[in-house]
KEBA-704215 format. One record per residue (C-alpha): residue in one letter; x, y, z. Coordinates in steps of 0.02 Angstrom, whole numbers, plus 50000, padded with zeros to 5 digits. Each point is the difference from the previous one (the first is absolute). Layout:
aXYZ ...
//
This chain:
x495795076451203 x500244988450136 x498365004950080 x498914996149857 x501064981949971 x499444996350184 x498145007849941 x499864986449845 x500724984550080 x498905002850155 x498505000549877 x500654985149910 x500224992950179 x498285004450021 x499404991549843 x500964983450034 x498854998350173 x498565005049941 x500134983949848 x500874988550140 x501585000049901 x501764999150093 x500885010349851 x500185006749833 x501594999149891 x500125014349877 x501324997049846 x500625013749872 x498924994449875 x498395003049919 x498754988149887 x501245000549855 x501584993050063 x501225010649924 x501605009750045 x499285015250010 x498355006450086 x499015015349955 x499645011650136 x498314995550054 x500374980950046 x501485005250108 x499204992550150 x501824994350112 x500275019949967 x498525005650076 x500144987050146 x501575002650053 x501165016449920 x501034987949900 x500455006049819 x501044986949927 x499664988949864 x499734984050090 x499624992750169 x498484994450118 x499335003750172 x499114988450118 x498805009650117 x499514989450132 x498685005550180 x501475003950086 x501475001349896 x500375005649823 x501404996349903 x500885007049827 x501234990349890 x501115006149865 x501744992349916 x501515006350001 x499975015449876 x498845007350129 x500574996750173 x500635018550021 x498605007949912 x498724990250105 x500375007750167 x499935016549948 x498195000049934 x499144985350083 x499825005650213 x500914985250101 x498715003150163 x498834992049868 x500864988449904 x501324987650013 x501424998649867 x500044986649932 x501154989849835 x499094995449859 x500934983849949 x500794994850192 x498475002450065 x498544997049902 x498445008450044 x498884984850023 x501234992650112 x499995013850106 x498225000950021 x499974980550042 x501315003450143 x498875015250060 x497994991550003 x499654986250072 x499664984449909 x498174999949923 x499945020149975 x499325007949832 x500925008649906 x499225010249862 x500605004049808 x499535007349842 x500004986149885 x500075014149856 x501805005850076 x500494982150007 x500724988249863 x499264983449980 x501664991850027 x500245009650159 x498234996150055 x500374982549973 x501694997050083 x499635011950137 x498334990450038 x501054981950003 x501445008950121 x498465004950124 x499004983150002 x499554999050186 x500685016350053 x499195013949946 x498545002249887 x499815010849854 x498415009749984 x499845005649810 x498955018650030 x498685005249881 x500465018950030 x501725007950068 x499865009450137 x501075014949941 x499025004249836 x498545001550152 x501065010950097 x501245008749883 x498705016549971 x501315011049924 x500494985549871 x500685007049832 x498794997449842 x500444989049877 x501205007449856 x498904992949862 x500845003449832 x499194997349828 x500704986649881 x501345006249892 x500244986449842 x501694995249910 x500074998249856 x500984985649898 x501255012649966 x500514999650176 x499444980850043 x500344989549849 x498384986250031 x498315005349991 x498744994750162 x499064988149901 x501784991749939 x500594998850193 x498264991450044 x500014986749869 x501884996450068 x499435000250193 x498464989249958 x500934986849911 x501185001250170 x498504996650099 x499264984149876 x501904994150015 x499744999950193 x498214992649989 x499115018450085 x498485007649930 x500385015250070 x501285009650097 x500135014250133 x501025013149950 x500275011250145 x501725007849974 x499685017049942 x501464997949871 x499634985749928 x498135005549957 x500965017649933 x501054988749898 x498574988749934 x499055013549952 x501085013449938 x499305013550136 x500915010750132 x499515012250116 x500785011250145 x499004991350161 x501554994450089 x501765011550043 x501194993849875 x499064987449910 x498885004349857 x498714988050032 x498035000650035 x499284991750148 x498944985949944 x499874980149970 x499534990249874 x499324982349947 x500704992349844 x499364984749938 x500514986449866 x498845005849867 x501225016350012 x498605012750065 x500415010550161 x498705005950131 x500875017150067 x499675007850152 x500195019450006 x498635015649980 x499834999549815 x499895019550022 x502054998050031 x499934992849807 x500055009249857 x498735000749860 x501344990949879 x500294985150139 x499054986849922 x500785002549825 x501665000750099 x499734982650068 x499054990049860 x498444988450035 x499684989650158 x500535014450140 x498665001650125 x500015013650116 x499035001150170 x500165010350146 x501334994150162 x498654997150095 x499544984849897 x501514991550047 x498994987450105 x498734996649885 x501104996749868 x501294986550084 x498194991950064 x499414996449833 x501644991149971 x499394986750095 x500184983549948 x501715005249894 x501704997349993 x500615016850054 x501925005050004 x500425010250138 x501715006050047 x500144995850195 x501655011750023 x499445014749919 x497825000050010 x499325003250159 x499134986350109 x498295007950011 x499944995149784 x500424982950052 x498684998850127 x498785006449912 x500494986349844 x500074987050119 x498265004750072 x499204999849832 x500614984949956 x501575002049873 x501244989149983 x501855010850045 x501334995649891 x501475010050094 x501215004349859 x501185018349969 x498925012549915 x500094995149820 x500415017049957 x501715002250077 x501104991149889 x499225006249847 x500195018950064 x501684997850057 x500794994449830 x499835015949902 x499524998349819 x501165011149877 x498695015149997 x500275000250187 x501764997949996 x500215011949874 x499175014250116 x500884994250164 x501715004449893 x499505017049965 x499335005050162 x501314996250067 x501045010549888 x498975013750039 x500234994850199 x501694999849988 x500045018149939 x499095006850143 x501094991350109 x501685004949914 x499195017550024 x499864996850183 x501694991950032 x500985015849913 x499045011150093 x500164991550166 x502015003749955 x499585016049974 x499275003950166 x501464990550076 x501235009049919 x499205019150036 x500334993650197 x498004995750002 x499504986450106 x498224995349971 x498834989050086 x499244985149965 x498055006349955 x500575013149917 x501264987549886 x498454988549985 x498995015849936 x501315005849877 x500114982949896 x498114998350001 x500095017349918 x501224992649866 x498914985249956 x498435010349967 x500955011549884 x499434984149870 x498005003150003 x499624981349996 x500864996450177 x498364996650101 x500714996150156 x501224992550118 x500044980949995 x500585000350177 x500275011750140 x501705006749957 x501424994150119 x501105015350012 x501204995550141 x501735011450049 x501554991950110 x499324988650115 x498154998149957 x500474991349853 x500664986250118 x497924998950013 x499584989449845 x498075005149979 x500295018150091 x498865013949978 x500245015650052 x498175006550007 x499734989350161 x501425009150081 x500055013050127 x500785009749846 x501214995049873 x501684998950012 x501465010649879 x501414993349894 x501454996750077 x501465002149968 x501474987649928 x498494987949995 x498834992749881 x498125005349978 x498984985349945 x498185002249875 x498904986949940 x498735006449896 x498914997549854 x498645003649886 x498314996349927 x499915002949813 x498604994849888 x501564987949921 x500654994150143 x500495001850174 x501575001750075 x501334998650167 x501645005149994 x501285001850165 x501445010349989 x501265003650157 x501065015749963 x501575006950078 x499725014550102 x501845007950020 x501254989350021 x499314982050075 x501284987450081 x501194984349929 x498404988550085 x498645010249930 x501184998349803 x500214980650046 x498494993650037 x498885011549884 x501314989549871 x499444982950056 x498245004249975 x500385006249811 x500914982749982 x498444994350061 x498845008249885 x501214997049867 x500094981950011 x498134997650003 x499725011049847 x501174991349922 x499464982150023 x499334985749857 x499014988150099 x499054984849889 x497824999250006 x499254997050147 x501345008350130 x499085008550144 x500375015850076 x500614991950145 x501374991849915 x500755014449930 x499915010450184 x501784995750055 x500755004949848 x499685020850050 x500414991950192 x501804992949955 x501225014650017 x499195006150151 x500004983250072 x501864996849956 x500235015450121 x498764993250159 x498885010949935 x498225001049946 x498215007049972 x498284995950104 x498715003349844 x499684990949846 x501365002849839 x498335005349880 x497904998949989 x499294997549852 x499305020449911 x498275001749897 x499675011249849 x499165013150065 x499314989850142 x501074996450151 x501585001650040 x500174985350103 x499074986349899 x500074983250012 x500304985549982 x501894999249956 x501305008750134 x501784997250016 x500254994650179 x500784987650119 x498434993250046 x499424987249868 x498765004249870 x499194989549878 x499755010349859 x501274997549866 x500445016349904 x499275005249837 x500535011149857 x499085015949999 x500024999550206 x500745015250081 x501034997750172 x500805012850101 x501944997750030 x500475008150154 x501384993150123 x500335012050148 x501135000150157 x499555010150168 x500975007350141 x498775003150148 x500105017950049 x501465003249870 x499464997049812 x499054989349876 x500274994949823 x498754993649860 x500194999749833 x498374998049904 x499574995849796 x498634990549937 x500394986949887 x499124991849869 x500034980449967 x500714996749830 x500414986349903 x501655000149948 x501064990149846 x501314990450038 x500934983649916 x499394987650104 x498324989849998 x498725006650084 x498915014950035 x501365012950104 x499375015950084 x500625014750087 x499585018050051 x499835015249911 x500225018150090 x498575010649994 x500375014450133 x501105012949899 x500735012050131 x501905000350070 x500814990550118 x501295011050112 x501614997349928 x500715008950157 x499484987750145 x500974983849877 x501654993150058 x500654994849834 x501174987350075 x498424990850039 x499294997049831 x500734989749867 x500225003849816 x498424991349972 x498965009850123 x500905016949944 x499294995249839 x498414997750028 x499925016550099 x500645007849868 x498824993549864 x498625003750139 x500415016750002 x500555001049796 x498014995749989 x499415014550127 x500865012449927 x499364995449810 x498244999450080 x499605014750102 x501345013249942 x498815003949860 x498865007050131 x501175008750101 x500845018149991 x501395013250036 x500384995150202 x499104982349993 x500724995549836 x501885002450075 x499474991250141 x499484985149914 x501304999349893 x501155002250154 x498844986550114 x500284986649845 x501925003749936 x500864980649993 x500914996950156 x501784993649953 x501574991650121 
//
């Protein structure tokens, strides 16, 4: 492998002479933005080795340069050769600023602007002013170079139905178009392949884990929609699907199509559309009005058809998992200590017992002893995975896509017999997770108010966790949707009923254990005597939470309750479903813990 690295970044090397350019930065991203990138635009993969899920490299004359944070530090070194590339921090050492402290002042440095957002285009071009100069590139070199490069996976349209998505598509546009008349735009640039999913009641299976189509669209103040994908992807039934006013034109008209919006007020998300749109608006004479994508909010605050199927996927979710977890004690029990991939296997074999489980909604982090120290670990970028251990914990995070909903659930089980430590401070995580599903918080309280409340415990113990307490979870979109999160760092966005958040506190041991546990929770409004508008959380994720790894000293009489309600509710749920060894190990998994 390290031969043909050295092979591509001498021909990029190559390239970067033969243009008079100094170097080329290559991101983990593609044209779209999003989390997750389909085979064929995994450029920083073909350049350099590296797998992970984000990250840049900087390939310079002389030098080249690759930069990942800290989930991938380990993984890094054992896939991308270090006689090519330096390693290099993500966030402590930013990749422009190491290519400003390697050129000298006045060199070129080249970029996509597809790969790039507007905002980063922007700030990044301000931080540069007299030191280096950005060269925006009509082509990239690597779709030149990269002669093996994966086809497109190209999937046809599938369309849902109302009784899946509640709103017709021609009921979401005359919504989004009075957004846009509120906000004085003519038109606006959708390019988040969610939101135009969402907007017009489509999905598709282009991306891993997200059941999207690749594509943009236009949506303008009179409500129409100019969409760009191969009509051929589109079923015969489309335009009755979507009502008058949706135009559809091939990708390749892209360009054309922001052109003739010259002279208009255009909204354009600068953190999540790519710079190249901008350009090209700002070149035909628009007028950017930079403003969030006007379809977040209204996707992320599900209406009742949409919360109704997020509830019973879930149920359905939780019986796979239940499955899973009694037959992981099983296999412990018999003396069988299994590994990792083949744990990760066996629960994706559960799930797709139910017919309408499409696919994961994330790569499934199946982590034994002390990989689940790792937070984002996956073992399919190690040498090979590890086994349970024992008189530890095993840690999963998981979920599903279902045509009602999607879910993520983390469980960490006791394997054997796991320490006092282990018991205590898997405890002050439930307390955690308790007192944020518990909480009444008035309109207009932001995620980031509520974060310490799953911190406190741990905290009161000098403990604590490095990732956010919860991301925002779409219906059968993805399952890290914005714009709501629970997290220290601020965020605007107040919460809203209907929104779905992850609740997942965690503490980790390096080299020794980790602990997560993982529902989602759905924003409710809640009665109370008082004055005003109160709301809380409701529990979606209906699976167990191991009784055994709880020091009952720690809880209180309140928590105990609630984790006995919680589990009152599981049982009632998903015992229907279950039989003979299962059933007893539900009912065994949920009996009320008492002093």
């Amino acid at each position: 492998m390290q031969e043909v690295i050295s092979q591509r970044v001498e021909q990029i090397r190559q390239w970067l002479a033969d243009n008079q350019l100094d170097a080329l930065l290559i991101p983990h991203e593609d044209e779209y933005l999003g989390e997750y990138i389909p085979a064929h635009n995994e450029r920083l993969l073909w350049a350099t080795g590296f797998t992970g899920s984000a990250g840049m490299a900087v390939i310079t004359r002389d030098k080249a340069a690759v930069f990942v944070d800290g989930r991938y530090v380990v993984q890094v070194r054992k896939q991308v050769p270090g006689e090519i590339f330096e390693y290099r921090h993500l966030i402590d050492e930013p990749p422009v600023q190491w290519t400003q402290d390697n050129l000298a002042a006045g060199s070129k440095v080249a970029i996509d602007a597809r790969l790039h957002s507007g905002a980063w285009l922007a700030r990044t071009t301000e931080s540069l002013a007299g030191a280096l100069e950005l060269v925006c590139i009509d082509a990239n070199p690597i779709d030149t170079l990269w002669h093996d490069r994966p086809a497109a996976t190209l999937s046809d349209a599938k369309l849902m139905g109302l009784d899946f998505v509640g709103q017709s598509s021609a009921d979401k546009r005359i919504d989004i178009a009075a957004e846009l008349k509120k906000q004085q735009a003519e038109a606006a640039l959708l390019t988040q392949v969610d939101s135009i999913a969402w907007l017009l009641n489509v999905r598709g299976s282009d991306v891993p884990s997200l059941p999207v189509l690749l594509s943009t669209a236009i949506i303008h103040a009179d409500e129409s929609v100019d969409f760009y994908i191969d009509p051929a992807r589109l079923p015969e039934e489309f335009t009755s699907h979507v009502g008058d006013g949706v135009r559809i034109h091939q990708p390749q008209a892209l360009e054309a199509g922001l052109q003739a919006l010259n002279g208009k007020q255009v909204l354009i998300d600068p953190a999540t559309s790519n710079a190249w749109a901008s350009q090209v608006l700002h070149a035909a004479g628009a007028s950017l009005i930079e403003a969030a994508d006007p379809c977040l909010l209204p996707k992320a605050a599900k209406n009742p058809t949409e919360i109704a199927g997020m509830k019973a996927c879930h149920i359905r979710d939780g019986v796979a998992v239940s499955k899973f977890l009694a037959w992981v004690d099983s296999q412990v029990a018999e003396g069988n200590l299994l590994d990792e991939g083949t744990l990760s296997d066996k629960l994706w074999q559960f799930r797709i017992q139910d017919t309408s489980c499409t696919d994961v909604s994330f790569d499934t982090i199946s982590a034994a002893g002390g990989n689940a120290a790792m937070c984002h670990y996956n073992h399919l970028n190690q040498p090979e995975p590890s086994i349970l251990e024992m008189d530890n914990v095993y840690l999963v995070d998981s979920g599903g896509q279902y045509p009602d909903g999607t879910t993520d659930i983390t469980r960490t089980i006791a394997i054997g017999q796991p320490g006092d430590e282990v018991k205590q401070t898997f405890t002050l995580v439930l307390k955690g997770h308790i007192a944020l599903a518990s909480a009444r918080f008035p309109k207009g309280t932001t995620g980031s108010q509520l974060d310490a409340l799953a911190r406190q415990h741990l905290w009161a113990h000098g403990f604590d966790y490095d990732h956010g307490t919860g991301h925002g979870v779409g219906h059968f979109l993805s399952v890290h949707e914005g714009p709501q999160r629970i997290a220290k760092v601020y965020n605007p966005t107040a919460l809203l009923p209907g929104m779905v958040l992850s609740n997942e506190p965690g503490y980790y041991r390096a080299d020794a254990f980790g602990i997560r546990i993982e529902n989602l929770e759905l924003v409710v409004e809640v009665a109370t005597q008082g004055d005003m508008t109160v709301m809380g959380f409701e529990s979606l994720t209906r699976a167990p939470i191991d009784r055994r790894l709880i020091d009952i000293n720690l809880l209180t009489d309140v928590e105990l309750a609630w984790l006995n309600h919680y589990h009152k509710t599981v049982f009632e749920v998903i015992s229907p479903s279950l039989v003979d060894d299962d059933l007893a190990w539900l009912a065994q998994a949920t009996t009320p813990i008492k002093r």
